[in-house]
VOGU-3710 file (C-alpha; in Angstrom, 3 decimals, decimal comma):
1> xxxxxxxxxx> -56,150/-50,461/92,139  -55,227/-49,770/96,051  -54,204/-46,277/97,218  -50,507/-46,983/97,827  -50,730/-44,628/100,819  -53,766/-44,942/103,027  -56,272/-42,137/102,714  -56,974/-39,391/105,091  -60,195/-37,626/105,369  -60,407/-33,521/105,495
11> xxxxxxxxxx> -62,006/-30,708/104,234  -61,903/-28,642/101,588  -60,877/-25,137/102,390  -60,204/-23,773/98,293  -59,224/-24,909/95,356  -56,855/-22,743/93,102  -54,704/-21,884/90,384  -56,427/-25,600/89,136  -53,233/-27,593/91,124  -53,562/-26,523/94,436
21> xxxxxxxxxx> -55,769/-27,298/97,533  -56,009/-26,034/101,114  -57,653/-28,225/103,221  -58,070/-28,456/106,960  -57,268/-32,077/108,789  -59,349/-33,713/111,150  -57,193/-32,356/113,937  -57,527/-28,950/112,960  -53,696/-28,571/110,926  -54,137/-26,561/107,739
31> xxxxxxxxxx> -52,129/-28,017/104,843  -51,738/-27,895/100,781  -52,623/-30,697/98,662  -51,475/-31,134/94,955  -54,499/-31,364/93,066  -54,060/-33,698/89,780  -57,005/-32,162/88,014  -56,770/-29,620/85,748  -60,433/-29,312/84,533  -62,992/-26,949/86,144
41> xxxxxxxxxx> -64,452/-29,979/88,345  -67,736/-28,567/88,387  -69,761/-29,171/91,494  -66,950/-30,869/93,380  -64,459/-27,880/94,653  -66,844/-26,436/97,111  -65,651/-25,042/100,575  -66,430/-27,157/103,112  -66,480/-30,655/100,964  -65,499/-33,664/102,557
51> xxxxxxxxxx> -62,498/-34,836/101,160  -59,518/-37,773/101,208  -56,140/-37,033/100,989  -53,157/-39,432/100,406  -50,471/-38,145/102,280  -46,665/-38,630/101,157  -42,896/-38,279/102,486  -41,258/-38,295/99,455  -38,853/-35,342/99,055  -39,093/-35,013/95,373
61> xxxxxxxxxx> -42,359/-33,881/95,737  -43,118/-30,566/96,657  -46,238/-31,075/98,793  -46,870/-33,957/101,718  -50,904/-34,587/100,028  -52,880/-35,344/97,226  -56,396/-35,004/96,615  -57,816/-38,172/95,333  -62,103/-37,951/95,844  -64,681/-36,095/97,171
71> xxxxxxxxxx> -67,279/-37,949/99,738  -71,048/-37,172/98,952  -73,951/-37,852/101,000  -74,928/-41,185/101,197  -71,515/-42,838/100,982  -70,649/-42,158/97,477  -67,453/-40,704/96,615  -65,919/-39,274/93,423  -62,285/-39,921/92,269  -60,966/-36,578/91,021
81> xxxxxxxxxx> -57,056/-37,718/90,667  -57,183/-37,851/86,541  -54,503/-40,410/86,706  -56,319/-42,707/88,282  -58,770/-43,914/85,346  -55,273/-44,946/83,203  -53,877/-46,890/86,629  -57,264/-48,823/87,328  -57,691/-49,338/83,320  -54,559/-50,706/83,094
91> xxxxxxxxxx> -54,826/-53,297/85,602  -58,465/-54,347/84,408  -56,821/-54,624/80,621  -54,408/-56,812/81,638  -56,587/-58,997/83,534  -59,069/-58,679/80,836  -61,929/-58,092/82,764  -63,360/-55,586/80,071  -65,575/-58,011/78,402  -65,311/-55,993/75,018
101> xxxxxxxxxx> -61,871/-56,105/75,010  -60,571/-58,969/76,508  -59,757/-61,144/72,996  -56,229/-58,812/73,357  -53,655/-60,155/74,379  -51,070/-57,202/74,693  -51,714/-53,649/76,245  -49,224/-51,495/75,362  -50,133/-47,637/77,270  -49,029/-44,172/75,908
111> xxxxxxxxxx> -48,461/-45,184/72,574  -47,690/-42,443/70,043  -50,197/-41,953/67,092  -51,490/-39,278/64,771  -50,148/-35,935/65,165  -48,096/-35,490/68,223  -50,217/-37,551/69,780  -49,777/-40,686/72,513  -52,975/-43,144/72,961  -53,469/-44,394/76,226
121> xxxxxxxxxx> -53,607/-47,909/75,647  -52,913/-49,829/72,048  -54,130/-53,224/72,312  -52,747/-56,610/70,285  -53,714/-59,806/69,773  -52,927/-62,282/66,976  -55,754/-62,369/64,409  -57,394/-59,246/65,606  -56,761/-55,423/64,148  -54,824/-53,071/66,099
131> xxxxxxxxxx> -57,391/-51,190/68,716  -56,350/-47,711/69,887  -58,146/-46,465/73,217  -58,404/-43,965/74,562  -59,725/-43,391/78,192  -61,934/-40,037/79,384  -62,332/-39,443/83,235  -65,733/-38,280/83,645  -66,710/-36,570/87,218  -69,298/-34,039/86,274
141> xxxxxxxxxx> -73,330/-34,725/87,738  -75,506/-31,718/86,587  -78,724/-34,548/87,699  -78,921/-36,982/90,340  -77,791/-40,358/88,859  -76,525/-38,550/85,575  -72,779/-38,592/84,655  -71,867/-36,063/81,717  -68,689/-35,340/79,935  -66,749/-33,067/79,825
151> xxxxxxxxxx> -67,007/-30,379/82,316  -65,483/-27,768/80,341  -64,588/-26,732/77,038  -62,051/-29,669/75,617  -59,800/-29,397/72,189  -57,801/-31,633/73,283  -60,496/-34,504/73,845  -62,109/-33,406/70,070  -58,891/-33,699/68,417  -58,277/-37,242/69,821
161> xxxxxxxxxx> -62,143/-38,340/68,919  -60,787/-36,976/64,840  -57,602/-39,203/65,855  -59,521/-42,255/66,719  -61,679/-41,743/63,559  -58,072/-41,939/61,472  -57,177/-45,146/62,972  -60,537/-46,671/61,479  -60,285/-45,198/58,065  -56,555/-46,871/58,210
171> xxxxxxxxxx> -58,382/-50,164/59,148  -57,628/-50,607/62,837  -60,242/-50,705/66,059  -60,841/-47,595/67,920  -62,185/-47,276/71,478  -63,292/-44,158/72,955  -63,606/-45,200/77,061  -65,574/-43,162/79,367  -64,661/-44,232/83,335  -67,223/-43,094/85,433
181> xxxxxxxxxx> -65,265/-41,707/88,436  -68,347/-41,743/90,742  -70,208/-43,867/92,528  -73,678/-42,385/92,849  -75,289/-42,454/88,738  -75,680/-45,470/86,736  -76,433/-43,104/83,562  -73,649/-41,451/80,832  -74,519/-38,715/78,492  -72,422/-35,958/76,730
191> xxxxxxxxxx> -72,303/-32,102/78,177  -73,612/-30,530/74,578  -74,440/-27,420/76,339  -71,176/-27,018/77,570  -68,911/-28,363/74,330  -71,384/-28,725/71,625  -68,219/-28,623/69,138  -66,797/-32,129/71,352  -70,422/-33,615/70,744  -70,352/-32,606/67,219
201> xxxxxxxxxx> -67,750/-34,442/66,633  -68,219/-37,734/68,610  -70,912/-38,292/66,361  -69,007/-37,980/63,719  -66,524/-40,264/64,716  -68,940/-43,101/65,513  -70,791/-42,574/62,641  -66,884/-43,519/60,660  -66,547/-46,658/63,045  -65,092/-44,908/66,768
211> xxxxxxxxxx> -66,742/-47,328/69,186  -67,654/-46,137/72,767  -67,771/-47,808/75,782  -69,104/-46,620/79,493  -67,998/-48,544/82,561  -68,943/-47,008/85,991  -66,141/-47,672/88,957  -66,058/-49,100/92,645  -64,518/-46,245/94,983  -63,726/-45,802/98,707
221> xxxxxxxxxx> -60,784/-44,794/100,740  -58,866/-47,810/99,875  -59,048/-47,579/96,132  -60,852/-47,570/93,135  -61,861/-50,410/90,885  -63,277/-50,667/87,255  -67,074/-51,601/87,621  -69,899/-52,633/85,021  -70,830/-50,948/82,215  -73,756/-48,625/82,439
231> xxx> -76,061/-46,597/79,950  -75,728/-44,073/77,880  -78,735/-41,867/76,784
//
């Protein structure tokens, strides 16, 4: 998935009120950016981080940038634009380049399901059950090459993981998807310490069936690609 826009580097001034960004360009003009990230985004809103903007003219839009990663050290960069993981997924679905999911024939995204619920991707193929999946963007890095989820407290994500579980008691496939939206850890685990009820009840739900899959991504200023699975410990 390309940026549609080409990418701009700056820095971070603040983050606030979760949606918004100052940020000063590389010619010194000081400017907002919507930020599509409404987790805490631990470790990657400090002052002074490096970070790419895609920049914008349309006039239903109520600011001219949007923050889409954070460059580390190194050349690594994190994607922290929460749509993104759905975009990329998408695109790899339909190309069926996820190995454990590519007998599927149909991807069908925001799906509803359960209660008041959509599923980001319900997948079909003749012969095969029904296989609900649902896609987490995970940013957080607590240790160096270590990738944890979530960042913060998350209802929402336990209440799909009891969702998913439904969809396997009524005899279809369910896919929890972690995306790996950086570039520098090849390792996945869950944040207990910071939602031991969300780890509570992942194991729940893959002990009735939930699957889980980890798949780390490509990422530089000119987009961000699905990658290869990686570990989980």
């Amino acid at each position: 998935m390309k940026f549609p826009t080409p990418l701009i580097p700056a820095t971070l001034i603040k983050r606030y009120k979760r949606f918004l960004a100052d940020c000063r360009l590389d010619d010194g003009q000081l400017i907002t950016a919507h930020c599509a990230n409404p987790g805490s985004m631990m470790g990657l809103a400090e002052p002074g981080m490096r970070v790419w903007l895609e920049p914008n003219d349309d006039p239903k839009k109520k600011l001219n940038y949007g923050w889409r990663l954070v460059e580390h050290g190194g050349g690594h960069f994190t994607g922290v634009d929460t749509s993104v993981p759905n975009r990329a997924l998408r695109q790899a679905l339909e190309d069926r380049a996820i190995n454990e999911l590519a007998d599927y024939t149909t991807v069908r995204p925001e799906m509803k399901y359960g209660e008041n619920s959509r599923i980001d991707f319900l997948l079909n193929a003749t012969g095969l059950p029904d296989c609900y999946v649902e896609v987490k963007s995970v940013t957080l890095s607590r240790q160096p090459g270590l990738a944890e989820f979530p960042d913060s407290v998350t209802k929402r994500g336990t209440k799909h993981l009891s969702e998913l579980a439904e969809m396997v008691k009524a005899g279809h496939r369910s896919v929890m998807l972690y995306l790996i939206q950086r570039t520098d850890c090849d390792r996945f685990t869950l944040a207990a310490d910071i939602d031991p009820t969300y780890a509570a009840t992942f194991a729940e739900a893959k002990a009735q069936g939930v699957q889980h899959l980890v798949y780390d991504t490509v990422i530089s200023p000119v987009g961000i690609q699905i990658g290869k699975p990686i570990l989980t410990v």
